[in-house]
C-alpha positions as CSV (number, residue, x, y, z in Angstrom):
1,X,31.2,-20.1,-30.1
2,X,29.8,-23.2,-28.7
3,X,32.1,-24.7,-25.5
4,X,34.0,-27.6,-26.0
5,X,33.4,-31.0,-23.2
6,X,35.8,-31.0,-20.6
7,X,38.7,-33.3,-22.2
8,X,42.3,-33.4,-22.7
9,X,41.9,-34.7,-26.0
10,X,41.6,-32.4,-29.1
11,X,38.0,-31.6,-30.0
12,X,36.3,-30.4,-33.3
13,X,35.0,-27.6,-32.6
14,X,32.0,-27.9,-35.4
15,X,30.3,-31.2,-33.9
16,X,32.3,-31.4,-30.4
17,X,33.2,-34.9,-30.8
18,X,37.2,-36.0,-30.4
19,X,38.9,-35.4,-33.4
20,X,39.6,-39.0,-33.8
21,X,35.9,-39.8,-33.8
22,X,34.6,-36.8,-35.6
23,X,31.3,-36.8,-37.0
24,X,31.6,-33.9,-39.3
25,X,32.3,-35.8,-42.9
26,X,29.2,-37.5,-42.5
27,X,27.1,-34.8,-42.1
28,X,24.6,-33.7,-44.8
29,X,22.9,-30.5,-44.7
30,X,19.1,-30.7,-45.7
31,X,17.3,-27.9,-46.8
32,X,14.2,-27.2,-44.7
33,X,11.0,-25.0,-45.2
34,X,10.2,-25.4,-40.9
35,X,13.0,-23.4,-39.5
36,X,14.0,-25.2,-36.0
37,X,15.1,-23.7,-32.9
38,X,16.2,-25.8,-30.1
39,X,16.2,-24.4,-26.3
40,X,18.8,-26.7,-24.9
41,X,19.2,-26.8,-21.1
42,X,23.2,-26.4,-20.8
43,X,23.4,-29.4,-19.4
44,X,22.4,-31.3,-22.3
45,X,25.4,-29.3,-24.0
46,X,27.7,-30.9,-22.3
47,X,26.4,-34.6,-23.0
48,X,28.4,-36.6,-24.8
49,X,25.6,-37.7,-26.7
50,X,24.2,-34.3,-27.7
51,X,22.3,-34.8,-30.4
52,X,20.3,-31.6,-30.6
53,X,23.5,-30.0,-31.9
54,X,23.5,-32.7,-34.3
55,X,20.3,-31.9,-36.0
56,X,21.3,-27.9,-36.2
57,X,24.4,-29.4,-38.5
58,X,22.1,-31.2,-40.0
59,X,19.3,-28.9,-41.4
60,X,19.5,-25.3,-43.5
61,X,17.6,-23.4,-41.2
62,X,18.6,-24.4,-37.3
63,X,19.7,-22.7,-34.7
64,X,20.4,-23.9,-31.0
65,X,20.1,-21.4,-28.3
66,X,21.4,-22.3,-24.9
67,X,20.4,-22.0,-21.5
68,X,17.1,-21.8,-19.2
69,X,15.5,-18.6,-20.0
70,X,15.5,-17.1,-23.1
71,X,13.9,-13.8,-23.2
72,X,14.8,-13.6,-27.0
73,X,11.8,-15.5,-27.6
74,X,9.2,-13.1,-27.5
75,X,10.8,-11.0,-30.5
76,X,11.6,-14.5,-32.6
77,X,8.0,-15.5,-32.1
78,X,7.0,-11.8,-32.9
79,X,9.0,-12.3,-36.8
80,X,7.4,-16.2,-37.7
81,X,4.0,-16.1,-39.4
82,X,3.2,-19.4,-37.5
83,X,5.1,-21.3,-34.3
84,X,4.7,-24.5,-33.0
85,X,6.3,-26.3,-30.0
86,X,7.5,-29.7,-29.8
87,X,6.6,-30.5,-26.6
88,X,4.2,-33.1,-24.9
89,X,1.1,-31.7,-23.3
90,X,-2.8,-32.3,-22.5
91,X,-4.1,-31.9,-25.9
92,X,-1.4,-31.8,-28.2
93,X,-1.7,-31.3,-31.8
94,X,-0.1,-34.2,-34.4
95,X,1.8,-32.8,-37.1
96,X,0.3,-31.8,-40.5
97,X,1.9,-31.1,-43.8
98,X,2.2,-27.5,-44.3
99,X,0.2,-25.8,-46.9
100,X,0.5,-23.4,-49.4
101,X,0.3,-20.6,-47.2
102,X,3.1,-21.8,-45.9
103,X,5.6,-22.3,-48.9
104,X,6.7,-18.4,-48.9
105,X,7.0,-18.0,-45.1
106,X,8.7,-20.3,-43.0
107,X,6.7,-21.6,-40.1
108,X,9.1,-21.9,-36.6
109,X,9.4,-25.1,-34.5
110,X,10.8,-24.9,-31.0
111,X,12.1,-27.6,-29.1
112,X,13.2,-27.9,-25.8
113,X,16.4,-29.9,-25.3
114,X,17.7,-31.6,-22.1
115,X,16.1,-34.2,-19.7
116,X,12.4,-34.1,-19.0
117,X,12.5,-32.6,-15.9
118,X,15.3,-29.7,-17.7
119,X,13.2,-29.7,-20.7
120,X,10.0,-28.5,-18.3
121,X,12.3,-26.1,-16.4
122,X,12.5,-24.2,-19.9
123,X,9.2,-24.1,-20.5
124,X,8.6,-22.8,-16.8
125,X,10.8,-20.2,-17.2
126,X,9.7,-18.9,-21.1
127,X,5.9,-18.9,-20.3
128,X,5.2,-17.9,-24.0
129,X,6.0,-21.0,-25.0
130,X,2.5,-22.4,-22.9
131,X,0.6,-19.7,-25.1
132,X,1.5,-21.7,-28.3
133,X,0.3,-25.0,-30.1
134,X,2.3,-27.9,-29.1
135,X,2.5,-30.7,-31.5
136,X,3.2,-34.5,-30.2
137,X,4.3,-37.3,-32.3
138,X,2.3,-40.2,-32.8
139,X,4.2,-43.4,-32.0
140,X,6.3,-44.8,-34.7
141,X,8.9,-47.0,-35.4
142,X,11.7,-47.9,-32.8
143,X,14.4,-45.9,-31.5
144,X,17.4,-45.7,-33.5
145,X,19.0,-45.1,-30.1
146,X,20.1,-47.8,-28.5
147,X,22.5,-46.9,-26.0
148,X,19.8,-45.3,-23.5
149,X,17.0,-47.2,-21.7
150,X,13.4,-46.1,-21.0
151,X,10.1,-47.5,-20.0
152,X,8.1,-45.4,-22.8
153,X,7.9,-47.4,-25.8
154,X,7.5,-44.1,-27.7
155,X,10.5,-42.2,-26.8
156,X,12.4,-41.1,-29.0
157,X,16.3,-38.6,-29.4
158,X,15.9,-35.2,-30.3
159,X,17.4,-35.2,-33.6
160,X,14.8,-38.4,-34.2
161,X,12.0,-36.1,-32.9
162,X,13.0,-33.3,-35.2
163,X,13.2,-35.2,-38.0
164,X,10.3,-37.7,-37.7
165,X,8.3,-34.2,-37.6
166,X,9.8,-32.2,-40.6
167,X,8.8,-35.5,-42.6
168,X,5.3,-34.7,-41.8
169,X,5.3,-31.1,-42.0
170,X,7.1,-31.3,-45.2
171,X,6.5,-34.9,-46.7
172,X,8.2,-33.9,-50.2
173,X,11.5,-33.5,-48.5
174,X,13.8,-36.8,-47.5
175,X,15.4,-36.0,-44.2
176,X,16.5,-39.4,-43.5
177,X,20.2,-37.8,-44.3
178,X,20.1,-35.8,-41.3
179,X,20.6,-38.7,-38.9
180,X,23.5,-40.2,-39.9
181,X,25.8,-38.4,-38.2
182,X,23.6,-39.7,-35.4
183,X,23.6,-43.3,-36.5
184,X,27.7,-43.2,-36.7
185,X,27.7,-42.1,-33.1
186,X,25.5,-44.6,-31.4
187,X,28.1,-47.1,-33.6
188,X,31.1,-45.3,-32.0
189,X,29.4,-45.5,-28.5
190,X,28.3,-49.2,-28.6
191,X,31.9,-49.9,-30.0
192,X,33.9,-47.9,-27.6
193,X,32.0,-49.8,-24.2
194,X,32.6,-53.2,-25.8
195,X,29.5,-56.1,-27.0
196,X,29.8,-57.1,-23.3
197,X,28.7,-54.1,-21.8
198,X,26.1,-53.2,-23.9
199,X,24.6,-56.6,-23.6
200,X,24.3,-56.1,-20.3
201,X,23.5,-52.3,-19.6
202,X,21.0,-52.4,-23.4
203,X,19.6,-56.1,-23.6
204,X,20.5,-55.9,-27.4
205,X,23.4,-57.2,-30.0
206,X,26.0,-54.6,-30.8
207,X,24.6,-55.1,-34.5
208,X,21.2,-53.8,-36.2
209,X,19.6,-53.9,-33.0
210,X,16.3,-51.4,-32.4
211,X,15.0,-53.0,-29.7
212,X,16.7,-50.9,-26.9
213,X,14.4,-47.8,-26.7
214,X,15.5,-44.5,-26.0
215,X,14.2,-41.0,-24.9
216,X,15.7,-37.9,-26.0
217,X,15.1,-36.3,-22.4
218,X,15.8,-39.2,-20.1
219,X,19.0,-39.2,-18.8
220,X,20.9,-41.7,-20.4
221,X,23.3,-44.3,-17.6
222,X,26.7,-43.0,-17.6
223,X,29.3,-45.4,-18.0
224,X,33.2,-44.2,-18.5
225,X,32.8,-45.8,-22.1
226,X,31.3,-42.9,-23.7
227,X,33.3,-41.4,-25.8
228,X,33.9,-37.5,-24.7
């Protein structure tokens, strides 16, 4: 059973969020060809903005594994006819629609979860995952995340990551429904720290803006608005 944030408040224990801002009823789950595992650093569990565990809601075949070393992997690896991890590198590999061998055998994606530096400490300490193709996104449209700053105008959340790369590996499926859960967060966030603050902190209006940039592993500033 996954831990609940440190809070006195109540606490759903499907998405984790405060039962008064529970993100649950707007959560569709999306049937998926590309089963997903995400390595989240434990750290990133306990984010208020977790959005990893999001996408496992999200999605028919997800599962989040926690922690730094996961010696599991070898045996999962072992079971999937193809595996792929989401992870920048050298010479990455874009994304390409699965094909027909595909359509019978689901092909695995892994992706590390946490900051950047946390996100390499997994793959440090799992060197299989440095013995398989890593695929990169190319850059696409904005962030939807605008409650965390970055300098990399091609960063992107984790659940964005995921999704932006199922829509390539399986462009006859609409995944679009997977992030609102997401979306209704970022409103809760941005609502709970007040226009003033985000202004200030995001250099954006509190309304339809994608100009603020995020990063899935950058730490995001932490500000006793978030909601936790």
């Amino acid at each position: 059973m996954p831990s609940r944030p440190r809070s006195s408040r109540p606490h759903c224990t499907r998405c984790l969020r405060p039962l008064t801002h529970c993100l649950c009823a707007h959560v569709t789950i999306v049937p998926n060809r590309t089963r997903v595992l995400i390595l989240q650093h434990p750290d990133e569990q306990r984010h208020p903005l977790n959005t990893g565990r999001l996408a496992v809601l999200g999605l028919q075949q997800a599962e989040l594994l926690i922690g730094e070393c996961f010696p599991q992997l070898d045996d999962i690896i072992a079971t999937a006819p193809s595996v792929f991890v989401l992870f920048p590198t050298q010479n990455p590999t874009l994304p390409r629609p699965l094909g027909a061998a595909h359509e019978k055998s689901a092909a695995l994606l892994i992706v590390p979860d946490g900051t950047w530096r946390k996100a390499r400490k997994i793959m440090q300490a799992n060197p299989v995952l440095g013995t398989l193709p890593h695929l990169s996104l190319p850059v696409g449209a904005p962030s939807r995340y605008r409650i965390r700053q970055t300098q990399e105008p091609a960063a992107v959340s984790t659940i964005e990551a995921i999704v932006r790369t199922l829509t390539v590996l399986e462009p006859e499926s609409d995944f679009q429904p997977v992030l609102k859960p997401f979306e209704v967060l970022i409103d809760q966030q941005i609502q709970a720290m007040g226009p003033d603050v985000y202004r200030r902190n995001y250099r954006g209006a509190p309304k339809g803006s994608n100009d603020a940039q995020s990063d899935a592993q950058a730490t995001g500033i932490k500000n006793k608005s978030h909601i936790s």
